[in-house]
C-alpha positions as CSV (number, residue, x, y, z in Angstrom):
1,X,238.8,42.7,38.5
2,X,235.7,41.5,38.7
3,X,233.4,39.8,35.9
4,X,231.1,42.6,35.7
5,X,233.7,45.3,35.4
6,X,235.4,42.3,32.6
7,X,232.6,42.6,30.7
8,X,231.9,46.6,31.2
9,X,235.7,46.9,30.0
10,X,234.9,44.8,26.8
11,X,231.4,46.7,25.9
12,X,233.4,49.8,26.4
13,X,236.5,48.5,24.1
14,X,233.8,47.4,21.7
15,X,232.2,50.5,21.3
16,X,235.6,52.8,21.3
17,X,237.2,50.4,18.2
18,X,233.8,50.3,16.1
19,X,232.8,53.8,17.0
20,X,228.7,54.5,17.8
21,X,227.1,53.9,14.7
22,X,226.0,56.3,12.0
23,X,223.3,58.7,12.7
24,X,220.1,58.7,9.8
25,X,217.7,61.5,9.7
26,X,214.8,62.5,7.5
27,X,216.0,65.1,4.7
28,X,213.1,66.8,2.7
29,X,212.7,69.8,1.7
30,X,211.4,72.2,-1.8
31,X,212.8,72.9,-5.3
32,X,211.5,75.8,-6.6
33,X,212.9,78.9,-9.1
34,X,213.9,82.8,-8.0
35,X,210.3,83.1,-9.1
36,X,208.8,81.1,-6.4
37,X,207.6,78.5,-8.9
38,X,208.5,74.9,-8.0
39,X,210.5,72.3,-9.8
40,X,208.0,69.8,-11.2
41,X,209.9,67.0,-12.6
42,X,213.5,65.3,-12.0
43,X,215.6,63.6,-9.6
44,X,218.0,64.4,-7.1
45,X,221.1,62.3,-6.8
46,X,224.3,63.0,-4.6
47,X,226.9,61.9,-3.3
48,X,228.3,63.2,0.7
49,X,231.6,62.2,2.5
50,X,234.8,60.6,1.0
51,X,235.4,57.8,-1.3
52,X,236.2,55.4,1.4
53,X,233.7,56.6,3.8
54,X,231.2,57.8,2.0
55,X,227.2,57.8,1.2
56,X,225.0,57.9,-2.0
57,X,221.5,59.7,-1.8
58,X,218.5,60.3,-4.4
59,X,215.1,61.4,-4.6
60,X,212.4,62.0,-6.9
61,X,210.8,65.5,-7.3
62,X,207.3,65.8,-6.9
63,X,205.3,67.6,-8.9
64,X,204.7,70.8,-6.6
65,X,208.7,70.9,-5.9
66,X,209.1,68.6,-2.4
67,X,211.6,65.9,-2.3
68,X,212.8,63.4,0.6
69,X,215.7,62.0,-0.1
70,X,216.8,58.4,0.6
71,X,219.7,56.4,0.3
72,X,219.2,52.5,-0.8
73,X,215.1,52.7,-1.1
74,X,212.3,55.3,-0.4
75,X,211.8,55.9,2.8
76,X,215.4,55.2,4.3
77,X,216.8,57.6,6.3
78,X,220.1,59.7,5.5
79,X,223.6,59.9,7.2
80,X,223.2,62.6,8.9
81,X,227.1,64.6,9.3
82,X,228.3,64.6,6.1
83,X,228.4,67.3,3.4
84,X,227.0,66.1,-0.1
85,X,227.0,67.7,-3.5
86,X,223.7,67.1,-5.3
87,X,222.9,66.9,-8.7
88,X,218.9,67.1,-10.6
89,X,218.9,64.9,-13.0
90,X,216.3,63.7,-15.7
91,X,214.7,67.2,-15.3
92,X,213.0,67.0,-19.1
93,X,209.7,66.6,-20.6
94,X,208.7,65.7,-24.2
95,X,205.9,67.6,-25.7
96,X,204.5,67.1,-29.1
97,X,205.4,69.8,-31.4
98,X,203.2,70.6,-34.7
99,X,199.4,70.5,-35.9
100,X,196.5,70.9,-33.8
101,X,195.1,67.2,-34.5
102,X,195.6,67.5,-38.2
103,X,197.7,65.4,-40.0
104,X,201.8,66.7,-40.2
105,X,203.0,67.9,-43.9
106,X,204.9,64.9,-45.1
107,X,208.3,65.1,-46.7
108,X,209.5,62.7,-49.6
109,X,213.4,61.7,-49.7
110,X,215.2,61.1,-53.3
111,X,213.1,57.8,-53.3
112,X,210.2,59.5,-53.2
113,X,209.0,57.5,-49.8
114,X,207.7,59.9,-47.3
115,X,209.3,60.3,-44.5
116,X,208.3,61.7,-40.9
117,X,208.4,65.3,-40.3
118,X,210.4,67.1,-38.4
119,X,207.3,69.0,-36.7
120,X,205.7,65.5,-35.3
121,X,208.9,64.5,-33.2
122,X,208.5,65.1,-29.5
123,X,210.9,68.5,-28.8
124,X,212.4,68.0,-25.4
125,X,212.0,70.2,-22.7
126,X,214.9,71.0,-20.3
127,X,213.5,72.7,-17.0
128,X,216.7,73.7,-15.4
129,X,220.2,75.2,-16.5
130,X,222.5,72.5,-17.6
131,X,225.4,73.1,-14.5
132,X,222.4,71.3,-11.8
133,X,222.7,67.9,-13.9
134,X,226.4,67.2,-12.2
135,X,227.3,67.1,-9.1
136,X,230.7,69.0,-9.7
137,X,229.1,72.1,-11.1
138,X,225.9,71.8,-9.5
139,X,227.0,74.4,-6.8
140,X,224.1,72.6,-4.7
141,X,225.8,71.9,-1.1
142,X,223.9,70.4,1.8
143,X,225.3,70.4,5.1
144,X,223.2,67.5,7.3
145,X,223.9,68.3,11.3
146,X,225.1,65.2,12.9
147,X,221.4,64.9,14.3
148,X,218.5,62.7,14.3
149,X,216.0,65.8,13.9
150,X,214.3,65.6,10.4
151,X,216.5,68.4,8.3
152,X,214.7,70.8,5.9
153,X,216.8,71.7,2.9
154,X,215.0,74.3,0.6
155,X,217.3,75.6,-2.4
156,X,216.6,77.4,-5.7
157,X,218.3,76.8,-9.2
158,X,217.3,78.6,-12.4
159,X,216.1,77.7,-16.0
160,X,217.8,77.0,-19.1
C-alpha cells in the first residue's frame, strides 16, 4: 500500500468513526394569533434531540412577531435534523392599573398607617394561553430538514 492510499485510508477511518459534523442552519420565522395579529413580546426556548445527543435553542420575539432562533448566542446557527419542542416563555407585560394621573385612594391598616392600594400595583398581562410556557404541553413541534437552507417556521398559538 502505498503512503498516499495510507493516509486516504486514515482520512476516510477518521471521518467514518467521528461521523461528518453537525449541519447548522438559519431558523426564523413569525408568531402571530388565529387572528393574524403577531406575538409582541416573549421568548422562545426549546429543547431538540435526546438527552445524550441533544441541542438547546432560544430566541427573543420581536415586537411585530419574527424570531430567529439561536443556540449559545444570537446569531448562531441551529442543528439542523433534529425535532425540538418549543416553549414562549416570559410572554407578560405590566401595565399600571388605576387613576388617570390623580393620586390612588389610600387605605389605612388597624394602625392607622396607610398603606398602598390595590389599584396602583402593576396588573400583569399574560399574552398567550398558559400550555405555550412548557415545552411538554406546548404542542409547538419543529421539524428542521437536515439542510443548510435557512428554514422558515411560522406557527400560531392563542390567548389566555
Amino acid at each position: 500500500m502505498s503512503s498516499y492510499s495510507r493516509i486516504l485510508f486514515v482520512l476516510l477511518l477518521i471521518g467514518a468513526v467521528t461521523g461528518c459534523g453537525d449541519v447548522r442552519t438559519k431558523v426564523s420565522g413569525k408568531i402571530s394569533y388565529p387572528d393574524g395579529s403577531p406575538l409582541t413580546v416573549g421568548e422562545i426556548r426549546g429543547f431538540g434531540g435526546t438527552d445524550k445527543d441533544g441541542a438547546h435553542v432560544r430566541a427573543f420575539i420581536k415586537e411585530d412577531g419574527s424570531y430567529e432562533l439561536y443556540d449559545v448566542k444570537p446569531g448562531d446557527k441551529v442543528r439542523a435534523g433534529l425535532t425540538y419542542k418549543l416553549a414562549i416563555v416570559n410572554a407578560t407585560v405590566e401595565e399600571a392599573v388605576g387613576g388617570s394621573g390623580g393620586s390612588a385612594p389610600r387605605i389605612t391598616g388597624p394602625s392607622g398607617l396607610a398603606a398602598p392600594s390595590p389599584m396602583a400595583l402593576p396588573k400583569r398581562i399574560q399574552h398567550v394561553a398558559t400550555k405555550y410556557s412548557d415545552m411538554a404541553t406546548s404542542g409547538i413541534i419543529m421539524e428542521v430538514p437536515k439542510s443548510s437552507k435557512p428554514f422558515v417556521f411560522n406557527f400560531e398559538v392563542t390567548k389566555p
